[in-house]
Every structure is written in C-alpha cells, then in structure tokens.
MDAnalysis code that builds the backbone (N, CA, C; Angstrom):
import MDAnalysis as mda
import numpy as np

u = mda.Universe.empty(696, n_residues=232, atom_resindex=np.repeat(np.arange(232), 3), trajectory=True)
u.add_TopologyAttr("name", ["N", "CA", "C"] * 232)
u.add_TopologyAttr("resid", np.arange(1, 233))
u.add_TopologyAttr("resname", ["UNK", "UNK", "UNK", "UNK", "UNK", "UNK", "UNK", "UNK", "UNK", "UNK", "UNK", "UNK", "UNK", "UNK", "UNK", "UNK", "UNK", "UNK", "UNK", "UNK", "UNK", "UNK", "UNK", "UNK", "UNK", "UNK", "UNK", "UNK", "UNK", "UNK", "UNK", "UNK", "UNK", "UNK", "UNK", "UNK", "UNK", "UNK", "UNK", "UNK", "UNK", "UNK", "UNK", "UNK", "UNK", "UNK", "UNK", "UNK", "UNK", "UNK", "UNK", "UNK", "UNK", "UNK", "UNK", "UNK", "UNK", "UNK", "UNK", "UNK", "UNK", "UNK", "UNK", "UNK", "UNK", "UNK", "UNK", "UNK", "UNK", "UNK", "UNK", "UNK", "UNK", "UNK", "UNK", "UNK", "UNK", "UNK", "UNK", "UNK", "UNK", "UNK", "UNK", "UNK", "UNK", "UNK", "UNK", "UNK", "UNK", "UNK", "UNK", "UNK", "UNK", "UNK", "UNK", "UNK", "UNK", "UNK", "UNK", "UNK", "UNK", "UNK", "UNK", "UNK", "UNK", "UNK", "UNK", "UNK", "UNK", "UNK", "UNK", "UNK", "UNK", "UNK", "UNK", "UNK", "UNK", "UNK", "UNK", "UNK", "UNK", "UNK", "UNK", "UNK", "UNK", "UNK", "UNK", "UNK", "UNK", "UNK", "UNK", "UNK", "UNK", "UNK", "UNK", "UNK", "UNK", "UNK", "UNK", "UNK", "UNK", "UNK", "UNK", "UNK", "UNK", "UNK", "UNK", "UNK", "UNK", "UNK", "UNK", "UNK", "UNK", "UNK", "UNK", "UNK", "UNK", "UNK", "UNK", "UNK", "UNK", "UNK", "UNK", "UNK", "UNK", "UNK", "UNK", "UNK", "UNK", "UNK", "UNK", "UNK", "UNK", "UNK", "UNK", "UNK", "UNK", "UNK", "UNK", "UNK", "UNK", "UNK", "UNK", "UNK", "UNK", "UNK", "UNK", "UNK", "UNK", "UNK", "UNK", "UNK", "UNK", "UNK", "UNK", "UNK", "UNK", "UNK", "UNK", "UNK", "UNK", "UNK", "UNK", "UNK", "UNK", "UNK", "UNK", "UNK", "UNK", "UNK", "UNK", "UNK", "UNK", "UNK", "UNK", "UNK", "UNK", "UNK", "UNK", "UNK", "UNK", "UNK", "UNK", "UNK", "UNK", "UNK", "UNK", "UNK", "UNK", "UNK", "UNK", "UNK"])
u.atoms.positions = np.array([
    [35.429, 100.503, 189.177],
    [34.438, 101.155, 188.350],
    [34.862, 101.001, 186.904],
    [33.836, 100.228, 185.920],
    [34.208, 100.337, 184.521],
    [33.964, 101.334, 184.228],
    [35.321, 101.620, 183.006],
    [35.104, 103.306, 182.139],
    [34.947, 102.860, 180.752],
    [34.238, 103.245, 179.827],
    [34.503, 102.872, 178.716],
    [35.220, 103.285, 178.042],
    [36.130, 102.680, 177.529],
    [37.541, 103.585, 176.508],
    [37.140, 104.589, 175.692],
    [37.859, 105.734, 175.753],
    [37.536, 106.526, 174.384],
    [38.819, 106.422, 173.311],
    [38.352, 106.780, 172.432],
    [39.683, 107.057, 171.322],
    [38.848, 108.445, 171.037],
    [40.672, 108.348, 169.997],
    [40.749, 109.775, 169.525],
    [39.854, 109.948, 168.098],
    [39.745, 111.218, 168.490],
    [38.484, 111.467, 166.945],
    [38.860, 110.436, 165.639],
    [39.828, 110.433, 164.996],
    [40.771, 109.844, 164.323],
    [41.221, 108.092, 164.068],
    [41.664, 107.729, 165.356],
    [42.606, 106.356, 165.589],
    [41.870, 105.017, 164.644],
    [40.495, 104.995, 164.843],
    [39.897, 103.850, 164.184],
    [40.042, 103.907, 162.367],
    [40.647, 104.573, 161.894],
    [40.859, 105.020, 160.263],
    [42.582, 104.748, 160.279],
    [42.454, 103.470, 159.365],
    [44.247, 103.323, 158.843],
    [44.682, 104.590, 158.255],
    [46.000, 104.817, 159.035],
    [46.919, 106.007, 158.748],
    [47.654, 105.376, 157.005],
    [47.478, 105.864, 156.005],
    [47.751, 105.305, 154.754],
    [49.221, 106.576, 154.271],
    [49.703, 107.570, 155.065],
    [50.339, 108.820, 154.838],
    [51.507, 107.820, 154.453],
    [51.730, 107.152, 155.601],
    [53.392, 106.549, 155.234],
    [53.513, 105.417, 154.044],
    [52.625, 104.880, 153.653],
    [52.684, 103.737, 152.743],
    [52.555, 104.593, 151.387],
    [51.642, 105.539, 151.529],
    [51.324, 106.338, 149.857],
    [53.209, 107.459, 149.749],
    [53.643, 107.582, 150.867],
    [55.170, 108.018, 150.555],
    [56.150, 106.815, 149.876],
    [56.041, 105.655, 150.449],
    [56.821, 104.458, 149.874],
    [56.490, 104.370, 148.712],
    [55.206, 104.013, 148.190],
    [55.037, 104.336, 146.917],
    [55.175, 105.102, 146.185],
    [55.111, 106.210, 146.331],
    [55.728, 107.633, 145.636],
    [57.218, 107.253, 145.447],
    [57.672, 106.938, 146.524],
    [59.485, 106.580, 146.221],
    [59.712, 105.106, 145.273],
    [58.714, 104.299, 145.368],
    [59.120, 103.190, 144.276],
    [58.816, 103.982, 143.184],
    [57.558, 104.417, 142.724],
    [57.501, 104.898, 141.019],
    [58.653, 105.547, 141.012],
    [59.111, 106.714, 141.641],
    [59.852, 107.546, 141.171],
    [61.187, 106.669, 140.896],
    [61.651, 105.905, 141.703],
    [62.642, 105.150, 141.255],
    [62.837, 104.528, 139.651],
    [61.772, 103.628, 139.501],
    [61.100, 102.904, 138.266],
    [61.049, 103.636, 137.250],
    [60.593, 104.985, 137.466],
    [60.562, 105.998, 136.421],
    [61.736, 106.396, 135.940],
    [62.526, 106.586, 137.014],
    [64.219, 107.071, 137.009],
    [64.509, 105.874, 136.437],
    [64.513, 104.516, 136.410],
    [65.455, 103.103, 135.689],
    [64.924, 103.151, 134.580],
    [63.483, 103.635, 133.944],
    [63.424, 103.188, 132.959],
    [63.587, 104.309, 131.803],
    [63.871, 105.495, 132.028],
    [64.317, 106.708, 131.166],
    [65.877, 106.412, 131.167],
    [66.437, 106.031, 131.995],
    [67.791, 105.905, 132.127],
    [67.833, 104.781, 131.302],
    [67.205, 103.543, 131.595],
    [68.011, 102.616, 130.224],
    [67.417, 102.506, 128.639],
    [66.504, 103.776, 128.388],
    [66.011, 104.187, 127.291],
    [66.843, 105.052, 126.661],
    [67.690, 105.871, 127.473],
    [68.593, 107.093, 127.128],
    [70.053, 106.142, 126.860],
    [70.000, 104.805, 127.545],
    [71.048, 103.691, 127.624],
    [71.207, 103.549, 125.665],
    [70.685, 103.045, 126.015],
    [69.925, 102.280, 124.365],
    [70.005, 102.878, 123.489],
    [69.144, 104.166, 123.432],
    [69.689, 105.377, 122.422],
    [70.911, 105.507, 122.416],
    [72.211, 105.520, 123.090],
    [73.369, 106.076, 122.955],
    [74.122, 104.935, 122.354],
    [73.619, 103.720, 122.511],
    [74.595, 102.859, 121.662],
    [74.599, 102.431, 120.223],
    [76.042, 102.562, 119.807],
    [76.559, 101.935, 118.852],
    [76.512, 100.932, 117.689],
    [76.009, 100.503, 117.144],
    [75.911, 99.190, 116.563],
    [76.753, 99.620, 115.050],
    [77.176, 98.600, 115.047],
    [78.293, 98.497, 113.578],
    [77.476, 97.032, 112.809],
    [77.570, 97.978, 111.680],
    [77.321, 96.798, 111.025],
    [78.129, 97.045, 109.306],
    [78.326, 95.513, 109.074],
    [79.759, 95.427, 107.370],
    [78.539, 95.543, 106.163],
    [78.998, 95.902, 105.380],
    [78.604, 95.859, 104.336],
    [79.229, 95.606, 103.176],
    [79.836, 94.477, 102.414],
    [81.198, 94.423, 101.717],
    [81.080, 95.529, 100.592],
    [81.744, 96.150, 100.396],
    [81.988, 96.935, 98.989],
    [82.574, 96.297, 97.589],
    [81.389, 96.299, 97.252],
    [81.381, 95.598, 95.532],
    [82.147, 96.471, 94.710],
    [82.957, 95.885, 94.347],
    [84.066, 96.405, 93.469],
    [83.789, 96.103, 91.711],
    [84.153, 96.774, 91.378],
    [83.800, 96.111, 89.844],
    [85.300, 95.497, 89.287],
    [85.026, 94.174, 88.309],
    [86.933, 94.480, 87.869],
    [87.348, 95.502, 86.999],
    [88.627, 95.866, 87.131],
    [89.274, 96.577, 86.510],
    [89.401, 96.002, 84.726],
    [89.084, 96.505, 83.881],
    [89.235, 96.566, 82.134],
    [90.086, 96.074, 82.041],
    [90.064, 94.736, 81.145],
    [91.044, 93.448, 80.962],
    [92.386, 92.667, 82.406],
    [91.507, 93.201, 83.441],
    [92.150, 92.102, 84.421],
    [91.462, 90.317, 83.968],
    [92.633, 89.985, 84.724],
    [92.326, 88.031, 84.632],
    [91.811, 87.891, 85.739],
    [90.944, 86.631, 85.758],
    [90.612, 85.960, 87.215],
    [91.159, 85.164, 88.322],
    [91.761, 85.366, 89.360],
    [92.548, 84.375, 89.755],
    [91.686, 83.627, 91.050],
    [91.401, 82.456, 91.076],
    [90.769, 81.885, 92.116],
    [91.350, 81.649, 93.358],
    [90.084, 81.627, 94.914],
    [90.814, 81.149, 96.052],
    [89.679, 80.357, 96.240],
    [90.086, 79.220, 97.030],
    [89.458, 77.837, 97.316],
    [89.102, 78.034, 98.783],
    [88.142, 78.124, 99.064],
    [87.491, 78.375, 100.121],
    [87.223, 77.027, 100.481],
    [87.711, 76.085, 101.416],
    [87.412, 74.564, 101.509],
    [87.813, 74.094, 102.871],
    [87.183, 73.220, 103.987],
    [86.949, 72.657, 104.764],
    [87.809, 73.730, 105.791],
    [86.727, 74.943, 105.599],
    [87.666, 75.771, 106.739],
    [88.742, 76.704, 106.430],
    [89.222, 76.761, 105.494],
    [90.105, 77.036, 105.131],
    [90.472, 78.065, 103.872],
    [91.415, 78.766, 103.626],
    [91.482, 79.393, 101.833],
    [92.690, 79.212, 101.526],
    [92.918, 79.343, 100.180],
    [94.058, 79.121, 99.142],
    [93.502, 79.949, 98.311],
    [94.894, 80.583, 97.934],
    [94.930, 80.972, 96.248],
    [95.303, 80.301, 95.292],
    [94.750, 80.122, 94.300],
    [95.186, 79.398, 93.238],
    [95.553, 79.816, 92.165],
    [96.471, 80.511, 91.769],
    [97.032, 81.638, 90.921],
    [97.983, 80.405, 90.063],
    [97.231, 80.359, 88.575],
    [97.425, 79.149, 87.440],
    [98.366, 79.949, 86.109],
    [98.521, 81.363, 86.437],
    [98.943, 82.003, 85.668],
    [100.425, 81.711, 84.892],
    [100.971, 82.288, 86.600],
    [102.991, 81.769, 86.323],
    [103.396, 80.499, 86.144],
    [102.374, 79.227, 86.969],
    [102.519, 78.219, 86.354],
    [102.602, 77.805, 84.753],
    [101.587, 78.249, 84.512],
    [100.654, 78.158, 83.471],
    [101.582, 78.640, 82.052],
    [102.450, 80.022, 82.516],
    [103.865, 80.343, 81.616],
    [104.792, 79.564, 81.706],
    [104.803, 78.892, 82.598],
    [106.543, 78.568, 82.536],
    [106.198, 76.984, 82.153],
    [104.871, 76.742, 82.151],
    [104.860, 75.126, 81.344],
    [104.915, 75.592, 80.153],
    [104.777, 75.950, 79.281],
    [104.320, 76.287, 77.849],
    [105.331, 77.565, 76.944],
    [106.139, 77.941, 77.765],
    [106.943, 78.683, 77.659],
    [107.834, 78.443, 76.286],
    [107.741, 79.088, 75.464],
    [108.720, 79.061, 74.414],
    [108.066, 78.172, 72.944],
    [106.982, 77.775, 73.631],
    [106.103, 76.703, 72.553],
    [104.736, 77.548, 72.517],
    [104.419, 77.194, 70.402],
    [103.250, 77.603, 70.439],
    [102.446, 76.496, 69.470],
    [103.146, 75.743, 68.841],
    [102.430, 74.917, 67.687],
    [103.356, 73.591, 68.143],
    [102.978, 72.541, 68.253],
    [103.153, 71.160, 68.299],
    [102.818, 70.177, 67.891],
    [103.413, 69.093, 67.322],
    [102.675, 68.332, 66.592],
    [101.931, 67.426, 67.401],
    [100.890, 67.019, 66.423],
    [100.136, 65.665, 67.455],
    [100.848, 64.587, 67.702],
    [101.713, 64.271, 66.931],
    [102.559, 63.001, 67.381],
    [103.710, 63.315, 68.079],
    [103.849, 64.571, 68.318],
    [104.966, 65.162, 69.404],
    [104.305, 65.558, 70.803],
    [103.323, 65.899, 70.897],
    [102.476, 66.180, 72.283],
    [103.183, 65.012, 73.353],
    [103.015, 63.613, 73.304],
    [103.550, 62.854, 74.491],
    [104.644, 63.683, 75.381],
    [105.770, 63.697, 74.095],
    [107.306, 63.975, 74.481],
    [107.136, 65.187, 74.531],
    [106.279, 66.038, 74.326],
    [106.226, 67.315, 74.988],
    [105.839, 67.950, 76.317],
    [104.647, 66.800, 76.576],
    [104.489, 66.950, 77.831],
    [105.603, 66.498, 78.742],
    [105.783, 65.213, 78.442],
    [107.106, 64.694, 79.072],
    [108.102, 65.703, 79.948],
    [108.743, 66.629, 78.582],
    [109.587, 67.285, 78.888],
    [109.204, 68.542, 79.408],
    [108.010, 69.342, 79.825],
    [107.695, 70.045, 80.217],
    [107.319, 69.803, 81.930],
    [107.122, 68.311, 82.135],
    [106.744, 68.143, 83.771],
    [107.454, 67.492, 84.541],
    [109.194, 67.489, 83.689],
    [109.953, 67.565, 84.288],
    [110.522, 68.356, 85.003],
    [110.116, 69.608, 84.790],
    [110.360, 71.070, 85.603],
    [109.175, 71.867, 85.906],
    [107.956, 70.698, 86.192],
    [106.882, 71.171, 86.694],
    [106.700, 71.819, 87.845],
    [106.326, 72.951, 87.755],
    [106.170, 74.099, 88.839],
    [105.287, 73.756, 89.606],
    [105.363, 74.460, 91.082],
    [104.718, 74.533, 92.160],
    [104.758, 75.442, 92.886],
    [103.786, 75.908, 94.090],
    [103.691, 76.817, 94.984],
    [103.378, 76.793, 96.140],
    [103.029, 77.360, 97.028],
    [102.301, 77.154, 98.495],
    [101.570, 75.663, 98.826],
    [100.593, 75.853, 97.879],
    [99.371, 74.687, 98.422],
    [99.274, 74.014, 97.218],
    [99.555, 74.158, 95.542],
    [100.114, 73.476, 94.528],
    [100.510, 72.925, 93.545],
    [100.971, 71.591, 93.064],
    [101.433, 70.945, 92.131],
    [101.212, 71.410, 90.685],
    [101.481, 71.955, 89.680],
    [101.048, 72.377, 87.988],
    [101.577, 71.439, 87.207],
    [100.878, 70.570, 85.990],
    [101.584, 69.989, 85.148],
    [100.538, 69.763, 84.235],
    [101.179, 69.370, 83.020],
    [100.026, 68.942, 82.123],
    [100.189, 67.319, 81.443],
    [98.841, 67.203, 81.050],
    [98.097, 65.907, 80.967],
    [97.897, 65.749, 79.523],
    [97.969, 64.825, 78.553],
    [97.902, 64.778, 77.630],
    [96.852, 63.683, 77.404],
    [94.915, 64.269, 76.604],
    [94.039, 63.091, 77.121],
    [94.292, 62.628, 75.017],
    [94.508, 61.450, 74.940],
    [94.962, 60.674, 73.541],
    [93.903, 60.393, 73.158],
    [92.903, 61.011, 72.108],
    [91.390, 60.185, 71.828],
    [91.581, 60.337, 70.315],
    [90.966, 59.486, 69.310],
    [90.581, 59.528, 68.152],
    [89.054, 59.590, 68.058],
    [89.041, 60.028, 66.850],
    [87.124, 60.491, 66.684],
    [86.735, 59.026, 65.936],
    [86.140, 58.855, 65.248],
    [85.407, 57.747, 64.551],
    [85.981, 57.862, 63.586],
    [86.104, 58.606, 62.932],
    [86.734, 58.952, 61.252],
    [87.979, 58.877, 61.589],
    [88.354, 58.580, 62.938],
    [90.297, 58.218, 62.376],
    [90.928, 59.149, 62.703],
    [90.444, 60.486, 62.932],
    [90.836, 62.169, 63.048],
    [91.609, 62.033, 64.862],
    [92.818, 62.990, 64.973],
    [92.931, 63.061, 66.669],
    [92.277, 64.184, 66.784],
    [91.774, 64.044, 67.869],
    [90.882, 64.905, 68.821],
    [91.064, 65.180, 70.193],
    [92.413, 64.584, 70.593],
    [93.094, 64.584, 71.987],
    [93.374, 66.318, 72.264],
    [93.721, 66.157, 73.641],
    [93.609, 67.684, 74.244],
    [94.659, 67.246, 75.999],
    [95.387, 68.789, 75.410],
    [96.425, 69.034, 76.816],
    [95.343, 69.700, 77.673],
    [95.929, 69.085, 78.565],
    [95.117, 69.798, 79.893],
    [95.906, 70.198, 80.928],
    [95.836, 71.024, 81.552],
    [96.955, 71.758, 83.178],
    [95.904, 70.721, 83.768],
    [96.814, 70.148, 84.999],
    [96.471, 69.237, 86.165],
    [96.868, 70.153, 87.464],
    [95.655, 70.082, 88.328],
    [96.310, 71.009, 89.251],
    [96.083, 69.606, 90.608],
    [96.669, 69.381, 91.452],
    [97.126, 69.098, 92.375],
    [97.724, 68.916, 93.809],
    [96.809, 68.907, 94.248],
    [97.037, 69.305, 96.046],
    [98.683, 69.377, 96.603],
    [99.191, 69.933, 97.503],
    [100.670, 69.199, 97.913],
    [100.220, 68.725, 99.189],
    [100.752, 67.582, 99.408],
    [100.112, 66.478, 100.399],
    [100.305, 67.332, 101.734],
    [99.521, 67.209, 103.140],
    [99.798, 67.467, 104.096],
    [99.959, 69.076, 104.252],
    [99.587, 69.984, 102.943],
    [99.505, 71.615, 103.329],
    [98.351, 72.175, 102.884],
    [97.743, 72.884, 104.063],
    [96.725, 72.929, 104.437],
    [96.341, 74.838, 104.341],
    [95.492, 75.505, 103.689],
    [95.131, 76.977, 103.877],
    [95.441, 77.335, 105.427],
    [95.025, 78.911, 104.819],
    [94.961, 79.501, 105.914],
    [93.432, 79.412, 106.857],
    [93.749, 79.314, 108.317],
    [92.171, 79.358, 108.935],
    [91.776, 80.709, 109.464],
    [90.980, 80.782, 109.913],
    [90.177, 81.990, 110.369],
    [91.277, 82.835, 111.377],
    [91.551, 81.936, 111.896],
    [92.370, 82.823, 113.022],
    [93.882, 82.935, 112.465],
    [94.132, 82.999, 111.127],
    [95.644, 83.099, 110.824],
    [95.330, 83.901, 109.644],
    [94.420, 84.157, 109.471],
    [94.442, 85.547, 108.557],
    [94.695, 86.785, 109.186],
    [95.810, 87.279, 108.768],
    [96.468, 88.360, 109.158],
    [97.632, 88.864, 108.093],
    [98.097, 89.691, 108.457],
    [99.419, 90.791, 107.605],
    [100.210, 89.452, 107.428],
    [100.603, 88.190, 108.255],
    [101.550, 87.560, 108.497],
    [101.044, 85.734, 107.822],
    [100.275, 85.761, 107.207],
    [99.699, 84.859, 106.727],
    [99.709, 84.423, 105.351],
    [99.872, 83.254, 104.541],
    [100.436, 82.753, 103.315],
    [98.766, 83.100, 102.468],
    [98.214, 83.343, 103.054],
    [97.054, 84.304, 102.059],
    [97.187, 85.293, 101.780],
    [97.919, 86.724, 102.950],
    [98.379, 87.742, 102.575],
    [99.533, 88.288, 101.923],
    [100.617, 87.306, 102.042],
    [101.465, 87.302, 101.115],
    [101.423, 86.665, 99.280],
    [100.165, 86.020, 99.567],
    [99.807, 85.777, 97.707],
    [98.968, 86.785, 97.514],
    [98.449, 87.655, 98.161],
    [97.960, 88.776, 97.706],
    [98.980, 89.745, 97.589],
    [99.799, 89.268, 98.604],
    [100.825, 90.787, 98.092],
    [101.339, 90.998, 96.997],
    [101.257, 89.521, 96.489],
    [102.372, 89.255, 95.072],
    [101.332, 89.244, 93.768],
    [100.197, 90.089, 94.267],
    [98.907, 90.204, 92.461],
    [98.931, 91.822, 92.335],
    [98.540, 92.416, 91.814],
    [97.886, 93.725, 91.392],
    [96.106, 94.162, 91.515],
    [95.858, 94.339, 92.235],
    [94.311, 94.453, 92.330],
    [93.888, 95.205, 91.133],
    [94.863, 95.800, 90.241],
    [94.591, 96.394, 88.780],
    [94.369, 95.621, 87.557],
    [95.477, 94.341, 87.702],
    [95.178, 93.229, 86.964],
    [94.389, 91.903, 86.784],
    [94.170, 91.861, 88.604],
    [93.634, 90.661, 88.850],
    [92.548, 90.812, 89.756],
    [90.966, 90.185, 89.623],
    [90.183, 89.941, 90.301],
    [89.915, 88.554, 91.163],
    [89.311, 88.959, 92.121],
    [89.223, 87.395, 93.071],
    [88.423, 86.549, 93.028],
    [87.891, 85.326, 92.416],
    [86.905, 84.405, 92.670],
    [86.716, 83.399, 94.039],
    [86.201, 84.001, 94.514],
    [86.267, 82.819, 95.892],
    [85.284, 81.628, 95.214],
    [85.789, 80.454, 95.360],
    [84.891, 79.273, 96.039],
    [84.989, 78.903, 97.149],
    [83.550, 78.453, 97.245],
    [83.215, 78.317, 98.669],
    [82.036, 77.135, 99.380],
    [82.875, 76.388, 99.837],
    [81.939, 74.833, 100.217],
    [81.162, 75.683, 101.600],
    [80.463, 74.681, 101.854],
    [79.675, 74.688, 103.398],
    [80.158, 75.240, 104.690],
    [81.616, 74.721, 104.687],
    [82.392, 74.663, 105.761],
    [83.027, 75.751, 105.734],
    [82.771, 77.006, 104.650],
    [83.830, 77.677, 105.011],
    [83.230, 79.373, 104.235],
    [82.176, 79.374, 105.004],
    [81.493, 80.771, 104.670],
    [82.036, 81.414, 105.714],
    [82.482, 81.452, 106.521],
    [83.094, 82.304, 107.370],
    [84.711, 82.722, 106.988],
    [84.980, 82.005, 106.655],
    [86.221, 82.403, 106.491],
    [86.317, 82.625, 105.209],
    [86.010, 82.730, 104.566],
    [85.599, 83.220, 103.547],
    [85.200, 85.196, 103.638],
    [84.119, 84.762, 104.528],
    [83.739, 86.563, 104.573],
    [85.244, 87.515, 104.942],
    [85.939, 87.096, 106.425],
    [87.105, 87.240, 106.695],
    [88.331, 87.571, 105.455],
    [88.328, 86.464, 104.336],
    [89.194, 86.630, 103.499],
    [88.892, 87.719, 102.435],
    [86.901, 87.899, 102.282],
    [87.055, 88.661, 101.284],
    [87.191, 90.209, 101.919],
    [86.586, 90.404, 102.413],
    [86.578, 92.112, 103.496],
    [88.806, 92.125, 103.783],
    [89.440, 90.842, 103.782],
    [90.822, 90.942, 104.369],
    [91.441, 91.718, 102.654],
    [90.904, 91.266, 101.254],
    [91.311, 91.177, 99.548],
    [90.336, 92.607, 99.266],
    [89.097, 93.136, 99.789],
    [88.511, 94.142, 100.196],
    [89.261, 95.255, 100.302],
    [89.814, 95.453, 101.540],
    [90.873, 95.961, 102.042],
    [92.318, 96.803, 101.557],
    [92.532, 95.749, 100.350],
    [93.555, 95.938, 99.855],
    [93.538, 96.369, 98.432],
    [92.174, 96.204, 97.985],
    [91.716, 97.351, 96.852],
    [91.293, 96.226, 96.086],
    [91.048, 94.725, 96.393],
    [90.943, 93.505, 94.916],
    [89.701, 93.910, 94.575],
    [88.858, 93.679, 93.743],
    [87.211, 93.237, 93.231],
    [87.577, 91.583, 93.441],
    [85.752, 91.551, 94.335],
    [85.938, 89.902, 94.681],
    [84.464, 89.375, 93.800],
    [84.359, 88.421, 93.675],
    [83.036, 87.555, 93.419],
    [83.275, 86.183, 94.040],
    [81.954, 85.645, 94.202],
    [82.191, 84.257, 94.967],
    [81.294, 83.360, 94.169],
    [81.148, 82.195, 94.290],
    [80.483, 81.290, 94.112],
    [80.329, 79.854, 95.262],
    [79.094, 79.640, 95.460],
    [78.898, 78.428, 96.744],
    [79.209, 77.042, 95.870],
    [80.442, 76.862, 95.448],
    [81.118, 75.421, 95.318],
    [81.812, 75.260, 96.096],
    [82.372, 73.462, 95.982],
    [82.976, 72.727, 96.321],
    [83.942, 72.302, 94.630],
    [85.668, 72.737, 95.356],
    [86.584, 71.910, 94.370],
    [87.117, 70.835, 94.838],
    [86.804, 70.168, 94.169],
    [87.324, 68.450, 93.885],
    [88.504, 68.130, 93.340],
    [89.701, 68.063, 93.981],
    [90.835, 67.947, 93.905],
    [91.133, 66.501, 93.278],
    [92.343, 66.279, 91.988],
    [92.684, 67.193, 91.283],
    [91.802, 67.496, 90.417],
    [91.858, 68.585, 89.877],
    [91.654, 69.820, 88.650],
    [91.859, 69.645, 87.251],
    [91.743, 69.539, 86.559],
    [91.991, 69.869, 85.171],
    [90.954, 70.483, 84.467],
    [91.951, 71.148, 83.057],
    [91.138, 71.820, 82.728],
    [92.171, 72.710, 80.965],
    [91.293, 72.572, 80.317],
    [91.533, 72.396, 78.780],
    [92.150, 73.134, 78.783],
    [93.526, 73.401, 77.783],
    [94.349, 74.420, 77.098],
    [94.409, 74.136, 76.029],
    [94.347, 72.944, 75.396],
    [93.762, 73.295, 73.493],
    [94.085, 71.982, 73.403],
    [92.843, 72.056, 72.096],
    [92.086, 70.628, 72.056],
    [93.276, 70.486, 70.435],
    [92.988, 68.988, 70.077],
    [94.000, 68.290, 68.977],
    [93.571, 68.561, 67.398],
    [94.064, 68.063, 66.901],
    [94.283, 68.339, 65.085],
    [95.757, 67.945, 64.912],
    [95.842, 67.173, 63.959],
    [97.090, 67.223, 63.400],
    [98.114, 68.277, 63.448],
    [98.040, 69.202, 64.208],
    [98.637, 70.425, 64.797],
    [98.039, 71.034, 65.977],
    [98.783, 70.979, 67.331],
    [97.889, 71.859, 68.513],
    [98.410, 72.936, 68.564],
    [97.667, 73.833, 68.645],
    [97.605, 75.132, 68.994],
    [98.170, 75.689, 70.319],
    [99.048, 75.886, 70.667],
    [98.993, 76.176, 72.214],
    [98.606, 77.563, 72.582],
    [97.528, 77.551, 72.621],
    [97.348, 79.092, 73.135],
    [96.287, 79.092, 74.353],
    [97.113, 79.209, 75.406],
    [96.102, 78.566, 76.719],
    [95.256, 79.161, 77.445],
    [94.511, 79.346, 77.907],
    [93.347, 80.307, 78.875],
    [94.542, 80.080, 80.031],
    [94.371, 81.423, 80.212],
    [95.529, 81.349, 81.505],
    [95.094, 81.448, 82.930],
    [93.743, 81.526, 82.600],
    [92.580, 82.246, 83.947],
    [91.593, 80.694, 84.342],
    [92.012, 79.814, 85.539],
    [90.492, 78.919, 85.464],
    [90.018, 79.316, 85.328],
    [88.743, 78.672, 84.922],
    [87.076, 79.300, 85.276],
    [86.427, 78.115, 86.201],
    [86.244, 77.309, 85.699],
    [85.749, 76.020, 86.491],
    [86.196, 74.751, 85.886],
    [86.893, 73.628, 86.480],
    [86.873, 72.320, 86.221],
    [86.411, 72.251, 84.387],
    [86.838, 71.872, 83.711],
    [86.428, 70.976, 82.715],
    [86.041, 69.920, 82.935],
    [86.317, 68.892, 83.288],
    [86.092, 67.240, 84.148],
    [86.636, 67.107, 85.238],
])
C-alpha cells in the first residue's frame, strides 16, 4: 500500500540558525583584528632627527671637512698654516723663491694632508711683480677618510674633533654626491659635541691652493688662516 510521505510542519525551509552563528563569530573576530591593530598603530613610536642649527660662536674661524667619495676628512689649515709662516711677516719679492724654499723644507702634515707653499712668479705689463704665495694642500697618497661605519668615539674624525674647540671653531662640510650620508652621520656625530656646522653640495679637487698674499716689491705676509674655497 502506497503512503504518501509527510514532513514536519517545518523541514522544507533551510535551517539558516547555524550559518547566521558562524557569521556572527567571523565579524566579531574581524572586528576584534581590526581595533586591535588600530590600538597597534596608535601606540607606536616613530623617531624622527632634526639637526640642531647652531649658530657660530663670535670670532670663531672656519675649519673645513671634505665630505668625498664616501668618506670625511678634516682639513684644519690653521697649525699648518702657523708653522709655515712662522716668525715672518714682510719679505722681499726677490727673496720669496728662497723663502719658500726654506719653509717646505719642514713642511707640515697630518692625517689625510700634505701643507706647503707655492710661489705663482707673474709680472703685470708695466714691468710691476704681481706674483702671489699660495698654501698647496695635498692629498697623502693611499689615506683614505673615515666611512660610515667607522665613525665612532674611536675614529680619526673624532679625534680631530677632539683636538678643536667648538668655541673657536665652526664646521664647513663639503659634500660631493657620494657622500650625503655620511656626511649627515658626521654632522649630528660634530652636533653632538657642541660644533655649529654648515655644509655646502661641492666637490674638492685635489690639490688645493689658495692665496695668502699677493706681490709688490714687498709681500705682506698676513695670511687668511681659515679656507674658504679654492682660489684656482
């Protein structure tokens, strides 16, 4: 005998109870990850430098560092700069040769280098000398700055800073292409230690010279003791 099936009041209607709970448990999850890495976010940290501009100190000199292929140097032209010229202030023009002579025979040097002076011999048209000493500055072959990763307490950059006065002396960085980074490093490292820095985006072109007094039938020696930039 066929019966025809019954169902229950109910059975033909998808039961949706258990799927609308799964979903309730994903949002709530989602909701929970994304307050949590909002509250993440808020709590962190970020540092950021700002160098502190220093002004120089009232009649300090300038002493330059060479920011170049990676690398820095100080170039402190000062003590050189005394002990060539030392004891002389007026010279004659026809004594300048043999003065230089005898002065770069005990031409000074330092870390990275060479000091001496150059004697350029010109006459004007009228017959007049017009020649001029110049400091020659000079690489020492094969020594090389400090790099990024050797700037430290223990480094031949921090020890020529140890040996200035941040009262007397301000810092000029130059600075080629290659060496804005280490550069920032060196100035925040001269920062640190109380210098006033300024920079400029050059490249120095080794060797250097650069005027300490021009000719007359009597030179003057009275020398800028501070580079500023290259003369030629």
């Amino acid at each position: 005998m066929y019966r025809k099936p019954r169902h229950s009041g109910g059975a033909d209607i998808l039961d949706l109870d258990s799927l609308m709970d799964i979903l309730s448990c994903l949002v709530g999850v989602m909701l929970f990850l994304v307050i949590y890495t909002v509250l993440e976010l808020g709590s962190v940290t970020y540092e950021a430098s700002i160098p502190v501009v220093r002004q120089a100190p009232p009649g300090s000199e300038r002493v330059v560092v060479v920011a170049d292929q990676g690398r820095v140097r100080v170039l402190d032209a000062r003590g050189p700069l005394e002990q060539l010229t030392s004891g002389f202030e007026i010279v004659r023009y026809e004594e300048v040769p043999a003065f230089v002579a005898d002065v770069n025979a005990r031409a000074p040097a330092d870390w990275h280098f060479f000091y001496s002076l150059v004697f350029d011999n010109r006459i004007s048209a009228f017959g007049n000398p017009i020649g001029a000493i110049d400091l020659l500055v000079e690489e020492r072959p094969g020594v090389v700055g400090d790099s990024i990763h050797q700037l430290d307490a223990n480094s031949r950059f921090a020890a020529s800073l140890g040996a200035l006065d941040p009262q007397e002396v301000w810092l000029s960085f130059a600075v080629d292409t290659e060496s804005v980074e280490v550069f920032r490093v060196a100035r925040e490292f001269a920062s640190a230690r109380g210098f006033a820095t300024r920079w400029d985006p050059v490249s120095v072109d080794f060797p250097v010279t650069h005027i300490l007094a021009e000719g007359g039938a009597e030179i003057l020696l009275t020398p800028r003791s501070t580079l500023t930039k290259p003369d030629r």
